[in-house]
N, C-alpha and C positions, 0 to 999 in steps of 0.2 A: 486435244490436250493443251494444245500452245495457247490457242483459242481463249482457253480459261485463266490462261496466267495472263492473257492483254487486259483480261475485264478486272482484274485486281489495282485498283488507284493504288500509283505509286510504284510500280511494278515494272521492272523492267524484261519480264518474262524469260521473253527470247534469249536475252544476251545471258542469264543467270542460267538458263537450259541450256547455252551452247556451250558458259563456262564450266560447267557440271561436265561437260563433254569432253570438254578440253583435259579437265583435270584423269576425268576415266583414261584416255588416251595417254596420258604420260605414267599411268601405274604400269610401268613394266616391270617386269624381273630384274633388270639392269639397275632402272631408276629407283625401287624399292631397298636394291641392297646399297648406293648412295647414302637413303635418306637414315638407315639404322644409326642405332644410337649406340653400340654396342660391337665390337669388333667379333667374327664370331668365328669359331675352333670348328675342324671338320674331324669329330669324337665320335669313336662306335662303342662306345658302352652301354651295359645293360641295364634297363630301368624297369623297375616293375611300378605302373600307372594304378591307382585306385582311388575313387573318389575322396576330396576333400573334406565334406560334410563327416563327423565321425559317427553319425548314425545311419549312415548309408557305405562306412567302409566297409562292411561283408558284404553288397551287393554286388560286389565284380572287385578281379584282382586281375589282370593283364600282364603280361611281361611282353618289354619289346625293344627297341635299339637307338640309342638316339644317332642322328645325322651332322647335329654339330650342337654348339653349345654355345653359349654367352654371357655375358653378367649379367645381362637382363631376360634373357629364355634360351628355348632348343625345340629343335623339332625330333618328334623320335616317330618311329615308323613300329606301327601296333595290327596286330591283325585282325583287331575290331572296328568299327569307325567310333569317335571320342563328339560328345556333343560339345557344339559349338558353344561358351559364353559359360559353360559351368567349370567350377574348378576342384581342380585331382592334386591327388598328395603322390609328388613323384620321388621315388627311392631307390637311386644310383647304384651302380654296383660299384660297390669303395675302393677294390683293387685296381680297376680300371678308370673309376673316378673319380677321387674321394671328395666328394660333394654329401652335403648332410641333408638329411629328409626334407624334401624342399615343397611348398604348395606353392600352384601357378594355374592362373586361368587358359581355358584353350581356346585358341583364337582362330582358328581354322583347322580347317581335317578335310583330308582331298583323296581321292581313290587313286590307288598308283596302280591297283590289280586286284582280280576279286578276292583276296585273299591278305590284300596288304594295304595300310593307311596310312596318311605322314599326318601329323598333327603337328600347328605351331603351338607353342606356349609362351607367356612371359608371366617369368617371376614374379611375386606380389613386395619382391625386398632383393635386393642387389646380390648375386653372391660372388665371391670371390673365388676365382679361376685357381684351381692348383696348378702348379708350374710343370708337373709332367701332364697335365689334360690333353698336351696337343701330341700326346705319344701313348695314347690307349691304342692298345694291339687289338686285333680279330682275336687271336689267342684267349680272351675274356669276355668273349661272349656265350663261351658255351656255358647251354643252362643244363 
């Protein structure tokens, strides 16, 4: 593989492969929540996830929990896995979060248990935090 990036004039292969490296190496957990752009709320309320596209809204309807929240996304835990890079119209439960009908692409989706999924999302338009969000009770999540 290296071999191929010396034979490119111009190229400095190796050093652009090892910077690639370098860069994979500092994606940690730690360093990613740094680099957000968006401060973010630890919110358990209830979302019911379904596709964005509106001709494909009755193809699935999900209900699941988010984990935290922010002006720019949230990750909520579903117990289906969510495709990566398509976008779903997520719908807050207002008492516990009143956030309006929101669409946002999914940016990852990771298995936490065979029966449980965390999805990230961010928003497609900024939303504004309501001032009790960071006091969603357990109490509202029951469906």
């Amino acid at each position: 593989m290296f071999d191929e990036l010396e034979a490119v004039p111009g190229s400095s292969g190796k050093d652009e492969a090892f910077e690639m490296l370098r860069e994979l190496e500092r994606n940690t957990s730690d360093e990613i929540r740094r680099r957000r752009a968006h401060f973010r709320l630890a919110v358990k309320a209830g979302v019911v996830v379904q596709p964005g596209n509106a001709s494909e809204l009755l193809a699935f309807k999900v209900k699941g929990v988010t984990g935290d929240v922010s002006e720019g996304g949230c990750s909520v835990l579903v117990p289906i896995p969510l495709k990566v890079g398509d976008i779903y119209r997520l719908q807050f439960d207002r008492v516990a979060l009143d956030l309006p009908l929101t669409f946002a692409r999914c940016l990852r989706c990771r298995l936490i248990r065979e029966d449980a999924f965390e999805s990230g999302f961010a928003f497609f338009s900024a939303i504004h935090l309501p001032e009790n969000a960071g006091c969603a009770s357990a109490s509202a999540l029951v469906t």
